[in-house]
C-alpha positions, 0 to 999 in steps of 0.5 A, spaced: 500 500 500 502 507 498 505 511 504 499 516 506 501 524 503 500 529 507 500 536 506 504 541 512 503 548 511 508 552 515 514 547 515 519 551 517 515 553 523 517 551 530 511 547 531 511 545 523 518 542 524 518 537 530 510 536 527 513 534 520 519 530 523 513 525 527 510 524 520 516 521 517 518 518 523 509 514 522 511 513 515 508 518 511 510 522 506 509 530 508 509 536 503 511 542 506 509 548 504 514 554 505 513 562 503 520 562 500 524 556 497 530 560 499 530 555 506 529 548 503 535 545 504 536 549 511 530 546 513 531 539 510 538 539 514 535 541 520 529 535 519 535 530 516 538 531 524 532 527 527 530 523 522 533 519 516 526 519 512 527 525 508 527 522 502 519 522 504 520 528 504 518 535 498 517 542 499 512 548 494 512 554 495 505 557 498 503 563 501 496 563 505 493 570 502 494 566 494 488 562 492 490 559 487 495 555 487 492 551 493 489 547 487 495 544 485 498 542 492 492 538 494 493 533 488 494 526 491 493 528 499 490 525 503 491 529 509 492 536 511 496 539 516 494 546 516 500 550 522 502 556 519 498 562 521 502 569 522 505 571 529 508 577 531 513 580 535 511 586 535 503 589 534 501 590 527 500 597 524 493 595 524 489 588 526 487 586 519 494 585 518 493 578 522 486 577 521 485 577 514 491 572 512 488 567 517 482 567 515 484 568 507 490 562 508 484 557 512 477 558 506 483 557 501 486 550 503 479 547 506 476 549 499 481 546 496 482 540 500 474 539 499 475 539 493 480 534 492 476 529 497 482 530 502 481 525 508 481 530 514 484 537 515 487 539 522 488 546 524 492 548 529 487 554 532 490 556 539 488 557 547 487 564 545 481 562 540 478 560 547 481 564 554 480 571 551 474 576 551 473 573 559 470 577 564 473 577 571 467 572 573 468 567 567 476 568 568 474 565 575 472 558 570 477 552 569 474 553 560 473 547 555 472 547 548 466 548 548 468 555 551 469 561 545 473 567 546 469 572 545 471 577 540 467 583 542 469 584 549 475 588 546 477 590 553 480 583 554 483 581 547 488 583 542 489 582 535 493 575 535 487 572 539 482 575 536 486 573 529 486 565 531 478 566 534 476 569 527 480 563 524 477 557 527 470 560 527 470 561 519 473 554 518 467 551 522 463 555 518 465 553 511 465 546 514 457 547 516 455 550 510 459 546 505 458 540 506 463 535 503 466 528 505 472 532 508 473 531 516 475 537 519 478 537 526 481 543 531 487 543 536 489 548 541 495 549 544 497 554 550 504 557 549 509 552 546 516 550 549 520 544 548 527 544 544 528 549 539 532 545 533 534 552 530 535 559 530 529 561 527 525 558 533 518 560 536 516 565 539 514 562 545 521 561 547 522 567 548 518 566 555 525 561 557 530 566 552 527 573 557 529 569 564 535 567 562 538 572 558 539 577 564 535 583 561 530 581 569 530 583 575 524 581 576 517 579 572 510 580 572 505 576 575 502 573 568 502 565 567 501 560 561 498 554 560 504 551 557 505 544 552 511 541 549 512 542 542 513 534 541 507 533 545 503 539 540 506 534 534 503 528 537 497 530 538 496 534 531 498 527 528 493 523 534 487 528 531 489 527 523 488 518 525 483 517 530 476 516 528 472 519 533 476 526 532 473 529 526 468 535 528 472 535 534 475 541 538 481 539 543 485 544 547 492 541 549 497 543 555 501 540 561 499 545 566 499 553 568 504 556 570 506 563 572 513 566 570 516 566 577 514 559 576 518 557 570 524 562 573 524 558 580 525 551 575 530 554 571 534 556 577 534 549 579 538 547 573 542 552 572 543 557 579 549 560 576 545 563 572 542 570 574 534 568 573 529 571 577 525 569 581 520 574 584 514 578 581 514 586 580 507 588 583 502 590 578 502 598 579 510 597 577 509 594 571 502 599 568 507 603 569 513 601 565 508 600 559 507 607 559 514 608 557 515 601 553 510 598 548 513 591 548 510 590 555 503 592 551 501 585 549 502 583 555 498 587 560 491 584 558 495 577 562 497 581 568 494 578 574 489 574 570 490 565 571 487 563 564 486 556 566 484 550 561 482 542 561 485 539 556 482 532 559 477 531 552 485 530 549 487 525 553 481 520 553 478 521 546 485 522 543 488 517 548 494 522 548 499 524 555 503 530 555 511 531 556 511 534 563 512 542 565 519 541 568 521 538 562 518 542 556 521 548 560 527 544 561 529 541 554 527 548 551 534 552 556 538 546 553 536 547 546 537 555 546 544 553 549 546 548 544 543 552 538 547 558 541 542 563 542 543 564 549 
């Protein structure tokens, strides 16, 4: 029988990488899609060090926001891995610039892939399509999937939530209003560590990258509910093969922590590091922000515990995330070997 071919949008990326290593490793031919075939054979030797499968393994050149080329890429695919999705480092001019390639790159592939009879589509939507939008009476809750964020209560949102919320919404939409044979399933990660395998890492990294550069003397109260890359990867795959997944949400993590958290494990591993360990009062940090608009995104988060249950996951996907400790842990070692810290 033929290896199963899926189509990977977004390879390159931290979760597209270690997700694509998994499927070769499953034994399935994966098609990644790049903005830019500059990166092939930089992406290909960084997959070739943790797999020896790359034969299975292609690239084309895509970008969400073009239509017509998705036609094309769904020839003779059986799954579609849909991860790529634009994440900031800094706020965008204006929200729409997050907004509509999200919701333009999901109509294009799940078009395409109902016409092309794909078997099954994941996509990779994210606990803030769920967390956000929250009263500070909901925000008492522990939420599930079938909690969404709220996009009209501004004053709890920002452009990259509400860009991954109005996403998922469409996606479900098509799928309501398009019938087809094509299974659709959606998984929603918190915020994503585990080892980076090379510079170009996720931006969630930077959590680990920020407490151990020496740049903090102390941190905001903000926490995250936090899942290793590797444990995203295994859910994405366990979601695209179980049966019972399709027309199914699935909200993952290992667990919530606060900053100071994550500053006291690191500190254990590595106590000739400078790394802090206490938290600045509120008020500080309010004030700090009047004068530095990178702690603009994160002020929403302050003193807030957005906390979620990712039970559904463990038993219909009979899926077992890699503990807190180690997801902060591997993502310090890795920053060291790659070099960035």
């Amino acid at each position: 029988m033929d290896a199963k071919k899926v189509l990977l949008t977004g390879i390159s990326g931290f979760l597209g990488s270690h997700t694509a290593i998994q499927l070769l490793e499953k034994g399935y031919h994966v098609r990644g899609t790049l903005r830019n075939l500059e990166r092939v054979s930089s992406i290909k030797d960084v997959i070739a060090k943790h797999t020896p499968f790359v034969d299975h393994l292609s690239f084309v050149e895509a970008d969400l926001c073009t239509g017509n080329i998705w036609n094309d890429l769904m020839m003779d695919i059986d799954y579609v891995q849909h991860i790529a999705s634009p994440f900031p480092r800094e706020l965008p001019k204006h929200e729409d610039e997050l907004i509509l390639p999200a919701k333009e790159g999901i109509l294009h592939i799940l078009k395409a892939a109902a016409l092309h009879k794909v078997k099954r589509v994941v996509f990779t939507s994210s606990g803030a399509a769920v967390v956000y939008g929250k009263t500070k009476e909901q925000l008492q809750h522990v939420m599930d999937e079938s909690v969404w964020t709220d996009i009209n209560y501004a004053k709890d949102l920002a452009p990259y939530f509400k860009s991954k919320t109005i996403a998922e919404a469409t996606a479900w939409e098509f799928m309501k209003t398009n019938p087809s044979t094509m299974e659709f399933v959606t998984v929603l990660p918190g915020a994503i560590l585990g080892p980076v395998l090379e510079k170009d890492f996720g931006t969630s990294a930077n959590i680990v990258i920020k407490l151990m550069d020496g740049s903090m003397p102390a941190v905001p109260q903000i926490g995250f509910e936090i899942i290793d890359v590797r444990s995203v990867a295994d859910a994405l795959i366990k979601a695209m093969e179980t049966p019972c997944a399709t027309n199914n949400r699935y909200l993952i993590s290992s667990g919530f922590l606060m900053l100071k958290d994550i500053g006291q494990i690191l500190k254990k591993a590595y106590p000739a590091n400078k790394i802090p360990t206490k938290e600045l009062p509120n008020f500080i940090v309010k004030l700090f922000s009047k004068f530095d608009s990178s702690l603009q995104p994160i002020m929403i988060d302050l003193g807030v515990k957005r906390r979620v249950n990712a039970n559904k996951a463990k038993n219909e996907l009979n899926w077992q995330p890699i503990a807190l400790e180690e997801a902060v842990l591997s993502c310090a070692k890795s920053l060291f070997e790659q070099k960035i810290l």
